[in-house]
N, C-alpha and C positions, 0 to 999 in steps of 0.2 A: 587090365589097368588097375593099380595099385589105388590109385587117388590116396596118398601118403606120404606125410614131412619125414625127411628123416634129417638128423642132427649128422653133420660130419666133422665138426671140431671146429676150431676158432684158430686166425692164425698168429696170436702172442705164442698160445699153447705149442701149435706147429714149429715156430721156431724156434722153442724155446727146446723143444723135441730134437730139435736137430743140430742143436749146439751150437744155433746161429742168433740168438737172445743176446742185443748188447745191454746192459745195466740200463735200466731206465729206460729202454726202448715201448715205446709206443706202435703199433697201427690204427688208427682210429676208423679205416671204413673201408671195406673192400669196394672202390664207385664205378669199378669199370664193370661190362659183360662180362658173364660167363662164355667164352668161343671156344665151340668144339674146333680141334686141330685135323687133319688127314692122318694122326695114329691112332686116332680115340681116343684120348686123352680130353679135359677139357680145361683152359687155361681163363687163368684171370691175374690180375693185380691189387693187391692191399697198399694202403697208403699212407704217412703219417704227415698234421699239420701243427704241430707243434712247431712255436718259433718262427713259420714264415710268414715275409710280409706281404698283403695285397698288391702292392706294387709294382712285386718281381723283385726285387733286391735282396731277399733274402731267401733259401732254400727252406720245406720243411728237415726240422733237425734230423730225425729219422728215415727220411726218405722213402723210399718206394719197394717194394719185392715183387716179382714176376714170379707165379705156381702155377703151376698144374695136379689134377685129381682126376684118378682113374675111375669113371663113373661104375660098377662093378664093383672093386676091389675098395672103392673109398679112401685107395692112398695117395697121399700128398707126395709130392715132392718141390723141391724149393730147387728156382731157375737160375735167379740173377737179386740181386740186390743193386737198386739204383739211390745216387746220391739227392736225384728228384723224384718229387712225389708222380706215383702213377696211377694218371684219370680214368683213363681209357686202354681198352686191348680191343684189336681185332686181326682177321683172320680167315683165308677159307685154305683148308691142304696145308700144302707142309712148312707155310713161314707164318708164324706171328709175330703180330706187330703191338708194342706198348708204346704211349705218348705219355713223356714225361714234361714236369715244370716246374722252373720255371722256361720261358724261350720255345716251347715245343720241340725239347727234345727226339726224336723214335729210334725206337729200338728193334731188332730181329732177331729172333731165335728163329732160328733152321732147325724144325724138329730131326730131320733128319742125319745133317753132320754134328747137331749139339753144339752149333756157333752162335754168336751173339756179333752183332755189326749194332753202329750208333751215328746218329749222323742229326746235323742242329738245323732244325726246317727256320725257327724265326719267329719270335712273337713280341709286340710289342705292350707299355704300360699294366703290365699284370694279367695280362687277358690268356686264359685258357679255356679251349675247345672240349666243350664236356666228350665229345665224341668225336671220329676220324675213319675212314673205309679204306678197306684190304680188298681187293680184287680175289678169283681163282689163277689169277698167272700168277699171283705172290705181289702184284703190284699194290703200291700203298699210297692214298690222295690226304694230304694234313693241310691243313688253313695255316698260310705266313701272312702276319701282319708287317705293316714294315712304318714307320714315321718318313713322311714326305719331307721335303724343302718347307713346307709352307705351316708345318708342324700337323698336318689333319694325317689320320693314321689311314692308309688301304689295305685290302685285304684282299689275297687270291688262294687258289687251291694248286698246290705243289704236287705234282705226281714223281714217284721213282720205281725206279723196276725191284727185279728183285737183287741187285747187285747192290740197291741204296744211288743207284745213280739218276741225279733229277732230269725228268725227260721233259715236264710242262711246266709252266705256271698260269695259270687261266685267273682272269680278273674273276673278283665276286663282286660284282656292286650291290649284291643287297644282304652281303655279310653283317654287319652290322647295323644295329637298332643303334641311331645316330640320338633318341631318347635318354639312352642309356652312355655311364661312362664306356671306354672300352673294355674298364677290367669287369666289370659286372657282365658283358655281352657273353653268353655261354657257348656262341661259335655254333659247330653243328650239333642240334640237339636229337631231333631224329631221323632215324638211317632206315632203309629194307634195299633187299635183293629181290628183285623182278623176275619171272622163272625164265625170259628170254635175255636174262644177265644185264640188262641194265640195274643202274644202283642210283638210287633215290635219296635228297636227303632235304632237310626244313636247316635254316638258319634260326637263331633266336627271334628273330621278328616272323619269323615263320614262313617264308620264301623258299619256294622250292624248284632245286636241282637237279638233273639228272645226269649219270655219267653212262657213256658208252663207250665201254672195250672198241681197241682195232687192232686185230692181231697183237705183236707185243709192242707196239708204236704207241704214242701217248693217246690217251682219253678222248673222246669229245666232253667235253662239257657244258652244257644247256641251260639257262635259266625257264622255268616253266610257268613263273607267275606264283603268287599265293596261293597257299593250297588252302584255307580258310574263305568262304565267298567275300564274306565282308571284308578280307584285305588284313591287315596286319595282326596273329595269333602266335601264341609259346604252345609248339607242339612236339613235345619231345619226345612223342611214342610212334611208331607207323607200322603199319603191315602190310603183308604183300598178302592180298587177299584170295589168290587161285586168278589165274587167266594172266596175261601182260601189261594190262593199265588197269586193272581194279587194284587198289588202294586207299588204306583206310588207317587214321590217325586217332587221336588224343588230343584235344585244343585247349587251350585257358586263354581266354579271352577280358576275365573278368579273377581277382586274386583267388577266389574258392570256386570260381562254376567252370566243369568241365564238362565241353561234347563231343560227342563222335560221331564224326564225318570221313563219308561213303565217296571218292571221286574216281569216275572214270578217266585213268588221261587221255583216252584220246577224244572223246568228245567232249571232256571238260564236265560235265553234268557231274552235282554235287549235292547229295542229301546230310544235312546236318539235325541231331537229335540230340537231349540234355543227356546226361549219365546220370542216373540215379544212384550216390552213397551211401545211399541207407540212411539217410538223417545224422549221419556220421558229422562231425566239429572241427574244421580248421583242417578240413583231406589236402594234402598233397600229392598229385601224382610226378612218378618219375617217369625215365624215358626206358621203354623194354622192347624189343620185335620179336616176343617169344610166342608163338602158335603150335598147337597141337595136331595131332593127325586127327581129329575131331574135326580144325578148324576154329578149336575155339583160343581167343587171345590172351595174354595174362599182361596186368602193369599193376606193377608195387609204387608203394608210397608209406604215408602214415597218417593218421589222425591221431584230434589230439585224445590224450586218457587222465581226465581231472583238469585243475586249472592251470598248470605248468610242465605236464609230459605228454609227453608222446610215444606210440604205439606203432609197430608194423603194421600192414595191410595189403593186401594181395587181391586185387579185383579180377575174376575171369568175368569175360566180356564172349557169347555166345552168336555167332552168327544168326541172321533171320531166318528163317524159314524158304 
């Protein structure tokens, strides 16, 4: 084990490498995962928000790029260029999937023929799903908002195979933090895979889901109750901790205090502990489900560095004993 950063390039540079640089082109954040593909490869999406409006009515100017990088060789290559900005990628084998916005767009690259399918799931008032879950059949489950008669917005999860063809639509009712406008609600913020392949995921209020494959038929889908005991939490980190229902999150409950909490699902039994920051200023945690063959977990974020910036941060978080 290396335990070492290594620098692989930035993707203005990248494009700019490959002849695909418009004047004045911008990306300002690569915000989706990194998902390893079934060739080895491993895919992500850069984004730019230049110019759009919260609302939805307007695209970012530069929109979005789909890459991949051969973890070995460290070479980039460039997929797709979208006219919306892209949040999210995911993925297990040979179809990736990016979610673009405004509207929740997705996208599929079929590593395998080198196609590209697009198809418009539905999003309403500005609202996008910081995250979205890929199956191993290639199937792919995206949050549609849609505005009612009555003008109150609902929310379900839309499943499609891998043709792009929609096989479900399952109500969410506890999609959205009713708190919160719609565009501010982050949708799903964190996701894990279960090693008996269910797939698991928190809403912004922090309500948890779970989805069960059936052959290539649509999903089940489950509400499981809060995964925080006290009831409504922003958990946008999760892991699959070894076994079928141990699972273990990342909470904010409070704007700077974060804990980590231990739930068994099947008997529900839940120990929750603070995270200690280091005495760290103004931490933000993001959402990651990255684990090692250790076992141990990693989630990024930033603190802050002086009285108006800010710094990376990379928390590994250690299983107990």
């Amino acid at each position: 084990m290396a335990d070492a950063w290594h620098d692989h390039g930035g993707v203005v540079d990248r494009l700019k490498a490959a002849g695909l640089l418009r004047e004045g082109e911008g990306q300002i954040k690569i915000h989706s995962k990194i998902v390893p593909g079934g060739d080895g490869w491993l895919y992500f999406a850069s984004t730019d928000e230049d110019g759009e409006r919260e609302d939805g009515s307007a695209l970012p100017r530069w929109g979005g790029h789909l890459w991949r990088i051969h973890p070995k060789t460290r070479t980039w290559e460039h997929l797709l260029t979208t006219p919306e900005g892209l949040v999210a990628v995911s993925g297990v084998g040979r179809y990736i999937y990016a979610l673009g916005y405004w509207d929740h767009v997705l996208y599929q690259y079929d590593t395998v023929e080198k196609q590209v399918k697009r198809v418009v799931v539905g999003s309403a008032k500005g609202h996008v799903s910081r995250n979205f879950i890929a199956d191993v059949r290639g199937h792919a489950f995206v949050p549609r908002l849609t505005i009612r008669k009555n003008g109150l917005v609902s929310a379900s999860l839309v499943e499609y195979d891998q043709d792009l063809n929609e096989l479900a639509d399952t109500p969410l009712d506890h999609y959205l933090d009713k708190e919160r406008s719609t565009g501010m609600n982050h949708g799903i913020v964190g996701l894990a895979y279960l090693p008996d392949g269910r797939m698991v995921f928190t809403s912004h209020a922090g309500y948890l889901y779970s989805i069960q494959a059936s052959g290539n038929g649509p999903a089940l889908v489950t509400g499981l109750g809060w995964f925080h005991p006290n009831g409504k939490s922003y958990i946008p980190s999760l892991f699959s901790l070894g076994g079928d229902n141990w699972l273990a999150g990342v909470a904010r409950r409070r704007p700077r205090d974060f804990e980590w909490i231990v739930s068994d699902l099947a008997s529900g039994d839940t120990a929750v502990s603070p995270i200690d920051t280091g005495g760290l200023q103004r931490v933000l945690l993001y959402g990651s489900i990255t684990r090692d063959n250790a076992g141990r977990v990693y989630v990024g974020g930033w603190a802050a560095e002086g009285a108006n910036n800010q710094r990376p941060l990379m928390l590994q978080i250690a299983p107990a004993d």
